[in-house]
Phi, psi and omega in degrees: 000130193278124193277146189264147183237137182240148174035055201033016167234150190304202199265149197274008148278316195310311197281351183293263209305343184298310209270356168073032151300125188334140193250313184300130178095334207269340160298147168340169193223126166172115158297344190202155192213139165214088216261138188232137199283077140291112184274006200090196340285167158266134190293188197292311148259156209279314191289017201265333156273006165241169193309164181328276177340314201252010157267340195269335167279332193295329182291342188273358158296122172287071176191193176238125168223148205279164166238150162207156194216176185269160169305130190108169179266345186303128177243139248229092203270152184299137048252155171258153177266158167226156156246181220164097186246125211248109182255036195260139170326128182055050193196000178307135179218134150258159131265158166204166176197181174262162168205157170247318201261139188282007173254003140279023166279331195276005166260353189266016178249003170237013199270155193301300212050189172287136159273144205241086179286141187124121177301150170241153186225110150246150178234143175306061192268055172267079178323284206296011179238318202202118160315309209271357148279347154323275161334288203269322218260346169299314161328286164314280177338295209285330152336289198300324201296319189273330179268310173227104192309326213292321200277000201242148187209128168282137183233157173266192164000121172230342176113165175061057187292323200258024162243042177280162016287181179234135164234107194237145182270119179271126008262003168310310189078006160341062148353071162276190175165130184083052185271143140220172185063229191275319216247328167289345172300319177303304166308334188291291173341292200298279178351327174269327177278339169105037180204154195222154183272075205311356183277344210255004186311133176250327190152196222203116156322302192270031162261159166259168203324314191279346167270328170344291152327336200247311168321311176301300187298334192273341175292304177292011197248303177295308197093359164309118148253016191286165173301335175248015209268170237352073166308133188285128174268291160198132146298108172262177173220160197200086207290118226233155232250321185308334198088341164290168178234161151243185204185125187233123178232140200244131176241182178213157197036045038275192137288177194157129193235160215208119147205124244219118188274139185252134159222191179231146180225160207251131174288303195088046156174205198253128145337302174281146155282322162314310180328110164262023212185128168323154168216183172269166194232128160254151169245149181246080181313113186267126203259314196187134175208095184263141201233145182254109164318130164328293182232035158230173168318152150283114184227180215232151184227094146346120201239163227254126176261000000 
């Protein structure tokens, strides 16, 4: 298969997934999601299409928000949905309501709504911000969308356009990247099962990067795959002369202590597909990490300086 190229360079997953760039740490950042039933299309910024007013209140909101629509082209006549979702540990939630007119959005980040039992699946398909969600993240939907419908919604923009498709898990707030297909319904499944698929893991939205990262390594390191398993205990930080940081992060259930050097490193290419200029990468390095295993002794793993 011949790979597509933009401005002389390939589509930016594509060289992302070649060069095996980290997954880990790369999720959305948003303690609360407020995702609104748009049918499109969306411009490049996506909320730039709804009235002023009510994009300059949605934006004065604390949390982050998405437009979102069902898979396919059927457009969908009002009232339309929004949901509201609290992804913060032991506080997971949806709410959801209706709206007809679009200045009754600005009420839906305090309104009571319905409680939403039940998972949400967003996938990026925002073409006019990243080619390669389009392609890749349209696909992943009419997947997912053909094994179980209800929880799935194509979204606009969420970050990590070169881990497409981008997929975030509702009310958790789960990252994924580098889904296809034929492989994505079994995540959502586990994902319905309280579980998750640590290879394809991008991070915890409400989380900050580096424990993302040390969550990640602490998985593969235990074999935890519940949806609640390594609760953050505590984080230090340890600003290093060099211009790199450590980051010692302690998780519990298991335990498992992390400690993991953050630096920025040069792609020697564009991230984006939007992207004309090489751009940098932060990476998170795993220095050293002990872990008490489910069903082993606790032992400790050193990564090679």
């Amino acid at each position: 298969m011949k790979e597509a190229v933009t401005d002389g360079w390939p589509r930016c997953s594509l060289t992302a997934g070649t060069a095996g760039d980290p997954l880990e740490g790369t999720a959305p950042q948003a303690d609360r999601w407020l995702l609104v039933e748009h049918p499109g299309p969306w411009p490049s910024q996506a909320l730039t299409t709804l009235p002023a007013d009510v994009t300059d209140a949605l934006s004065d909101w604390e949390g982050r928000v998405v437009l979102v629509r069902r898979p396919g082209r059927a457009r969908r006549v009002a009232p339309r949905r929004w949901f509201r979702v609290d992804a913060r540990p032991g506080h997971e939630s949806v709410r959801t309501g209706t709206y007809g007119l679009e200045s009754e959005l600005v009420s839906a980040v305090d309104t009571p709504g319905k409680r939403y039992d039940g998972p949400l699946a967003l996938v990026c398909s925002h073409g006019r911000h990243d080619t390669c969600c389009a392609v890749r993240g349209r696909a992943v939907a009419a997947a997912l969308a053909a094994a179980d419908p209800e929880p799935v919604w194509e979204c606009s923009h969420v970050g990590g356009c070169r881990f497409a498709p981008a997929v975030v898990l509702l009310p958790h707030g789960y990252a994924l990247g580098g889904l296809d297909p034929a492989g994505a319904p079994a995540a959502l499944a586990a994902y319905r099962a309280g579980r998750l698929e640590p290879a394809a893991v991008r991070g915890r939205s409400a989380m900050p990067p580096a424990v993302q990262a040390a969550q990640h390594h602490a998985r593969l390191a235990t074999g935890a795959t519940g949806v609640d398993d390594l609760r953050l205990v505590h984080v230090v930080r340890d600003d290093l002369p060099d211009g790199s940081t450590d980051w010692h992060v302690e998780l519990a259930d298991p335990d498992c202590s992390v400690l993991l050097r953050e630096r920025y490193v040069a792609a020697g290419r564009p991230l984006t597909c939007a992207a004309t200029t090489p751009g940098r990468m932060r990476i998170f390095e795993l220095q050293k990490l002990r872990a008490n295993r489910r069903s082993h002794p606790a032992e400790t793993h050193d990564s090679p300086c």
